[in-house]
C-alpha positions as CSV (number, residue, x, y, z in Angstrom):
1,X,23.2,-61.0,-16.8
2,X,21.1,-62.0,-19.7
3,X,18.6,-60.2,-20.8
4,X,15.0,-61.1,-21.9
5,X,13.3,-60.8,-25.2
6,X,9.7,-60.2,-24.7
7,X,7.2,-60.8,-26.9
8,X,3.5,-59.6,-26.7
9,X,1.8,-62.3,-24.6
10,X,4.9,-64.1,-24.1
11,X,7.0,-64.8,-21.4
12,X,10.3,-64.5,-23.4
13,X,13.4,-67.2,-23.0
14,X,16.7,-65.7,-21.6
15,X,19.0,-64.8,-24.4
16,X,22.9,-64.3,-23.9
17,X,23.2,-60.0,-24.0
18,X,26.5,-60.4,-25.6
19,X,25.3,-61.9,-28.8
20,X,23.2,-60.3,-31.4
21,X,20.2,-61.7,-32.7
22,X,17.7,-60.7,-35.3
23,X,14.4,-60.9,-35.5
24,X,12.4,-64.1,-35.5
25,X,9.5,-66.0,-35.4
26,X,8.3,-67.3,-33.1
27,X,12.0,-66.5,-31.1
28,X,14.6,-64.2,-32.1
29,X,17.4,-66.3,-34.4
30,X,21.5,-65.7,-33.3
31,X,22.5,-63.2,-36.0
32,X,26.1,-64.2,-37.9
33,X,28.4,-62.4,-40.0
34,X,27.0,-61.6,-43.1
35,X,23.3,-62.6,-42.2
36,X,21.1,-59.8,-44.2
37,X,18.0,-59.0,-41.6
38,X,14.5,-58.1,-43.4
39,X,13.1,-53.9,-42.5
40,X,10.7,-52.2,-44.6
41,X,11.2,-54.3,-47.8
42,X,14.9,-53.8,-47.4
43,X,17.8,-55.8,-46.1
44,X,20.8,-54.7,-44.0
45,X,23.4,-57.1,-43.8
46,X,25.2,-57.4,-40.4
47,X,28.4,-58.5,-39.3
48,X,28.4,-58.8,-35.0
49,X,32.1,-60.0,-34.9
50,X,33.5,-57.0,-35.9
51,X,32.8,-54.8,-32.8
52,X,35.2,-57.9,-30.9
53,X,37.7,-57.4,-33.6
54,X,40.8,-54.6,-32.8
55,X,41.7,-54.7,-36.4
56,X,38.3,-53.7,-38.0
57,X,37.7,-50.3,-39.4
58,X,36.4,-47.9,-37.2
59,X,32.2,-46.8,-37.9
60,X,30.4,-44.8,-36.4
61,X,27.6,-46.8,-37.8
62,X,28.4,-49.6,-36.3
63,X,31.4,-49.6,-34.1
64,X,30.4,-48.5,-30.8
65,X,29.4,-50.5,-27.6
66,X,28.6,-49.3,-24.4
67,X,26.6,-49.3,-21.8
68,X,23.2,-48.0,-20.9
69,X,24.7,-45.6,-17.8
70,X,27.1,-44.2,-20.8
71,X,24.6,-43.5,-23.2
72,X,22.5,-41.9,-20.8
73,X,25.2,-39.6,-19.6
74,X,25.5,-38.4,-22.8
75,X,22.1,-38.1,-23.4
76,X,21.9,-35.9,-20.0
77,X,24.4,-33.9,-21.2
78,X,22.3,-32.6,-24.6
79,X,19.1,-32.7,-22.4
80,X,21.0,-30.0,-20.1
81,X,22.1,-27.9,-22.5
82,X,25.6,-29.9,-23.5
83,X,27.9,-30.0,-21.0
84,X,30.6,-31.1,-20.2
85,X,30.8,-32.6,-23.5
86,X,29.4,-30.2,-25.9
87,X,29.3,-26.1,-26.2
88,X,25.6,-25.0,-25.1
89,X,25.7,-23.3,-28.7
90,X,26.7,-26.7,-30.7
91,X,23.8,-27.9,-29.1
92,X,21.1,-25.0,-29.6
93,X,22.1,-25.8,-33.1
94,X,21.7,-29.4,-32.9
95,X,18.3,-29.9,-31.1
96,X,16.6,-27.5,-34.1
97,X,14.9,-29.4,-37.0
98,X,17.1,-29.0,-40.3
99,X,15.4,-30.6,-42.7
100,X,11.4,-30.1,-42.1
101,X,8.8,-32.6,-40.9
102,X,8.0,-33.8,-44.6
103,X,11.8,-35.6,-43.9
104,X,9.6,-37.7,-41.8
105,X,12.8,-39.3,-40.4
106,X,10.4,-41.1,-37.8
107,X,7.0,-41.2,-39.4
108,X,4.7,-38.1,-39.9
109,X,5.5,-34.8,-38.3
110,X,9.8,-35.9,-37.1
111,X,12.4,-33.8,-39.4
112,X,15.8,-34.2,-39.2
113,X,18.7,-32.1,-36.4
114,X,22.3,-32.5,-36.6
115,X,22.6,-36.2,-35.2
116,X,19.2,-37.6,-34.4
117,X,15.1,-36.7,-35.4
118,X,13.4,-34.0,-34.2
119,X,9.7,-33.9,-33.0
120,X,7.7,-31.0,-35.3
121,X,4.2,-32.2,-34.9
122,X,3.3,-34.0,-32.0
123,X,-0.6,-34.1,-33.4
124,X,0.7,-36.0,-36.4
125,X,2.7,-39.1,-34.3
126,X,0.0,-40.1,-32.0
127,X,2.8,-39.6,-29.7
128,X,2.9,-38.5,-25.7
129,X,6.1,-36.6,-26.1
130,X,6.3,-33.0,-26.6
131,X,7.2,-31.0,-29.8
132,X,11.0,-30.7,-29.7
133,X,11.6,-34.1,-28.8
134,X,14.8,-35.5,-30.1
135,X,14.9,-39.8,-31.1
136,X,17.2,-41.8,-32.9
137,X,18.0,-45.6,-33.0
138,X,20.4,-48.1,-33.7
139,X,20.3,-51.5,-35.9
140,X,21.6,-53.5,-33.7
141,X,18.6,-53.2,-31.8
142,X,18.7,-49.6,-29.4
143,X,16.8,-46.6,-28.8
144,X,16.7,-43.6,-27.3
145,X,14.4,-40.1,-26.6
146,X,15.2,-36.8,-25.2
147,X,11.7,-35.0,-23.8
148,X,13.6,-31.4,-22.9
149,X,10.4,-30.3,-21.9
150,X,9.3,-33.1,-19.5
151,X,12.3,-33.5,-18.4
152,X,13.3,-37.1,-19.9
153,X,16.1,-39.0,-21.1
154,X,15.1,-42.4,-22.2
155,X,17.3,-45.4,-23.3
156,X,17.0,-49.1,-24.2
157,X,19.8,-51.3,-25.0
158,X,18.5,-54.5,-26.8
159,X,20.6,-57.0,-28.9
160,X,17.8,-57.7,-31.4
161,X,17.6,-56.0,-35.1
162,X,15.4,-54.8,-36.1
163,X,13.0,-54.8,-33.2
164,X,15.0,-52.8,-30.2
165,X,15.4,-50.0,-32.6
166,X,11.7,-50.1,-34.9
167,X,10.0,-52.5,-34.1
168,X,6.9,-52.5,-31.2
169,X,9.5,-52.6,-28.5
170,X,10.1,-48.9,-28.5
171,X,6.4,-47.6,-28.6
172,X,6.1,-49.8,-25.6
173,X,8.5,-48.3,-23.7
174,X,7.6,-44.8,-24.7
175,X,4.2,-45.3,-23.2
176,X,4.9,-46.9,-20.5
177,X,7.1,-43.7,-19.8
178,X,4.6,-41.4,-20.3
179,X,1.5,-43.7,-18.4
């Protein structure tokens, strides 16, 4: 099934889910190997074929694919407390902020766990979720949240760098969550 790429007051075109594209204007443009994507002044350089290639090097960077049921089911799983996957103790230790909020691994009041940021400062973000809220994101366009204490485990599978992981894509769904 394709999936859509909306953009604010737009309709969107169907795009094809399983290739990666980055961001455009006016329309997302098919990303290729060795295409370097603008973010933040920056450039990442990409290369999509390599998750279809058996041969390539594993990454945890870049080298996983799923699907939105798996990644939720993981995402479950720290939300409960870890299992079956992980020790309730690996992830007490996990969910806790080890760097400090002046990290700002996700703007203003986020520090840093052991895999993914961790909401200090709700008052600082602007944001609905609760303190404690873990978030992290991926380049080839995902995103995720864990509210523990609403209750929430939040995903969205894009193929579009930058904007599935930073871009206005995610606030959107945030609030929409929390409307």
């Amino acid at each position: 099934m394709p999936l859509r790429h909306r953009r604010p007051g737009r309709e969107g075109r169907a795009l094809p889910a399983r290739q990666a594209y980055a961001d455009g204007n006016p329309e997302p443009v098919p990303m290729t190997d060795g295409m370097a994507v603008p973010l933040m002044g920056l450039a990442a350089t990409f290369a999509p074929s390599r998750i279809f290639d058996a041969s390539s090097y594993p990454s945890g960077g870049a080298g996983m694919a799923g699907t939105a049921s798996d990644v939720l089911r993981f995402l479950e799983a720290i939300r409960t407390g870890g299992g079956p996957i992980l020790k309730p103790e690996t992830v007490g230790l996990m969910v806790h902020d080890q760097v400090g909020a002046t990290a700002q691994t996700q703007g203003p009041g986020w520090g840093f766990g052991y895999g993914w940021a961790v909401l200090d400062d709700p008052a600082l973000t602007g944001t609905p979720q609760a303190a404690g809220t873990l978030q992290w994101g991926g380049a080839y366009g995902h995103s995720w949240f864990i509210d523990r204490k609403n209750g929430l485990s939040v995903v969205a599978l894009t193929n579009t760098a930058f904007e599935g992981m930073a871009g206005a894509f995610p606030t959107d769904v945030r609030n929409a969550v929390y409307e």
